[in-house]
C-alpha positions in Angstrom: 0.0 0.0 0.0 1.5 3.5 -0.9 2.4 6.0 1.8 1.7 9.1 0.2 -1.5 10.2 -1.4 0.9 12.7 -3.6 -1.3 16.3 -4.5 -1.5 18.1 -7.8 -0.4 21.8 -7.3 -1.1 24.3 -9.3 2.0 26.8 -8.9 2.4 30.2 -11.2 1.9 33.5 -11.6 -0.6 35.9 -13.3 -1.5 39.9 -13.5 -3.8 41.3 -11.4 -6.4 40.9 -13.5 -5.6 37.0 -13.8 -3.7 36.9 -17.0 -0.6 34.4 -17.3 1.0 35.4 -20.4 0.2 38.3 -22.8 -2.0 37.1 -26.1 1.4 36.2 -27.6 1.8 33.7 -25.0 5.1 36.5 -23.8 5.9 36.2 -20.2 8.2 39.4 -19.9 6.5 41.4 -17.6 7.6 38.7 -15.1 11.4 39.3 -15.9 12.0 42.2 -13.0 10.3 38.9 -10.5 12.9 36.5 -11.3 14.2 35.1 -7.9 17.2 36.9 -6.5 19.4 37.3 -4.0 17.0 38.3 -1.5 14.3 35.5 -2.0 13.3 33.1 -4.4 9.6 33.5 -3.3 9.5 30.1 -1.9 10.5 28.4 -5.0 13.2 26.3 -3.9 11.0 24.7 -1.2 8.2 23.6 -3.2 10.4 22.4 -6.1 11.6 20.2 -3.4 8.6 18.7 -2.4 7.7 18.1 -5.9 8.9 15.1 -7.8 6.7 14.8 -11.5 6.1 18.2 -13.3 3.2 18.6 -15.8 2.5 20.8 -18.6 0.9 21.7 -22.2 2.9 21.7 -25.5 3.1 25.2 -26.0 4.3 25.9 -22.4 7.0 23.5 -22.9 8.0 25.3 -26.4 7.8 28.0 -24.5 10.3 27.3 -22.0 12.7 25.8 -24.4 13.0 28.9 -25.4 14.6 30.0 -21.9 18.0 28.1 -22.6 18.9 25.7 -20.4 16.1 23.4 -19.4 15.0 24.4 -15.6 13.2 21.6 -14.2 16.6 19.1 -14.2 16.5 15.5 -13.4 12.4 15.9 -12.3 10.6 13.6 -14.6 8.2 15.9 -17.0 5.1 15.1 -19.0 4.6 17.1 -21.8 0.5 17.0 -22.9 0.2 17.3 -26.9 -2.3 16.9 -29.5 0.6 16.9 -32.1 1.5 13.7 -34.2 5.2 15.4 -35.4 7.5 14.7 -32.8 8.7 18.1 -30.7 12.2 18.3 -29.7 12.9 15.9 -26.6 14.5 17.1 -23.2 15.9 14.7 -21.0 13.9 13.1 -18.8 11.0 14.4 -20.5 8.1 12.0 -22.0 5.2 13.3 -24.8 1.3 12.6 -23.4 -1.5 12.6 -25.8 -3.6 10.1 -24.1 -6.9 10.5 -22.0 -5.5 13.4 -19.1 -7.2 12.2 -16.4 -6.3 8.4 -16.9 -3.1 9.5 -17.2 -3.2 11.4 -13.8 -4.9 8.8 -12.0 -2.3 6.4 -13.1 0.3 8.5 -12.3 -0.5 9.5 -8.7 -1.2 5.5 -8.2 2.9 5.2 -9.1 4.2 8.2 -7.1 4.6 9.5 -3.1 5.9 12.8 -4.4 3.8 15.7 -4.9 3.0 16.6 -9.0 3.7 20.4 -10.4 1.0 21.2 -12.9 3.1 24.3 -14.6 0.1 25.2 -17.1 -0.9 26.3 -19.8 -4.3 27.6 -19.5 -5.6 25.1 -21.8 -4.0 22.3 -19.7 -5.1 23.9 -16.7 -9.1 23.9 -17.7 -9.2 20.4 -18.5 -7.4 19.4 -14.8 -9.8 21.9 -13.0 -13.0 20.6 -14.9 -11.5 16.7 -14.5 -11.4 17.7 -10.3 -7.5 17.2 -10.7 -6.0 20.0 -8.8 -5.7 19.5 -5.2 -3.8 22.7 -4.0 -3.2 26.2 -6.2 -0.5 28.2 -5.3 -0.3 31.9 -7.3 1.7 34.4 -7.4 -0.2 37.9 -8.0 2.0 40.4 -9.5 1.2 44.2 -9.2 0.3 44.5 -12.8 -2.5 45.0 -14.8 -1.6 43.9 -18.8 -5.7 44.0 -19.6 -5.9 41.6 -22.2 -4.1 38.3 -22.7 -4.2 34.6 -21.8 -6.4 33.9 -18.5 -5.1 31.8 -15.7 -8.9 30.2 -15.8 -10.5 30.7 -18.7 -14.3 29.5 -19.5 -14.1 26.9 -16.9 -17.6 26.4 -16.5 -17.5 25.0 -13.5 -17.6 26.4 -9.5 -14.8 25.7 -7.1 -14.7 26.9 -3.4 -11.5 27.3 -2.3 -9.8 27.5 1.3 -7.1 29.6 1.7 -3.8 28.2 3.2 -1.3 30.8 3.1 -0.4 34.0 2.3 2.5 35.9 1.8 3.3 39.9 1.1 6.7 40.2 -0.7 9.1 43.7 -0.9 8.6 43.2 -4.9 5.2 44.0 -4.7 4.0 40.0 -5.3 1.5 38.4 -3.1 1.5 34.4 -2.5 -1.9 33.1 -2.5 -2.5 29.5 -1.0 -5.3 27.3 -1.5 -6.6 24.1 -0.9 -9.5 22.9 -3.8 -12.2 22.1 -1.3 -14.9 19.3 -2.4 
């Protein structure tokens, strides 16, 4: 029997007005939040605790495009509708079967907890499938009014609990929550 029921957390970072990348799919008005020197805004704690990172083909083209790939020895599924085959990071393995099978498999063969890095698309279909246990976001003091929404047409109504939160010099706020239900 396993240990661990491991949790599906939902870590990232949008506007103000809930938008995770610009319509482009750009991130760069996240550059100035990049961890530093004087915190890493928790990061190195929960990538810890996490052993399996999840994410959507044009998130991982996305941060291919970042140089050198950030997620190291962590095993990462890349979900993709795509027959051609994308270029293949180490450690990293292409998903275009049923997602919550897949997740329900997956947590059956893991203690560790599971990153779910996004995209929005890939996000939708874990919240509407009841697949996110915990949601950790990072509000940043901007307001970009239009691009691509953190939750976008869900259709669905969750009641959250709030876990933690944190107030950071950069302006961010951590936001906590458990997925109650």
């Amino acid at each position: 029997m396993k240990e661990n029921n491991p949790r599906i957390k939902l870590y990232i970072a949008c506007s103000l007005d809930g938008y995770i990348a610009r319509k482009d799919g750009s991130i760069d008005w996240l550059i100035e939040y990049e961890n530093n020197s004087e915190t890493d805004y928790g990061y190195s704690e929960f990538y810890a605790s996490i052993g399996t990172v999840l994410m959507g083909r044009k998130t991982y083209e996305q941060v291919l495009g970042f140089g050198d790939w950030p997620y190291g020895e962590k095993k990462t599924y890349v979900f993709t509708r795509q027959k051609e085959p994308l270029h293949r990071e180490k450690n990293v393995e292409f998903v275009s079967e049923d997602v919550g099978e897949f997740v329900r498999r997956l947590k059956e063969n893991t203690d560790e907890d599971i990153w779910l890095v996004g995209g929005s698309q890939l996000i939708k279909v874990f919240l509407e499938e009841d697949l996110v246990d915990d949601m950790i976001v990072f509000v940043v003091p901007i307001i970009l009014g239009s691009g691509i929404s953190l939750f976008d047409r869900i259709g669905k109504e969750f009641r959250l609990k709030i876990v933690d939160t944190e107030r950071y010099e950069s302006g961010l706020v951590k936001l906590k929550y458990e997925i109650e239900g």
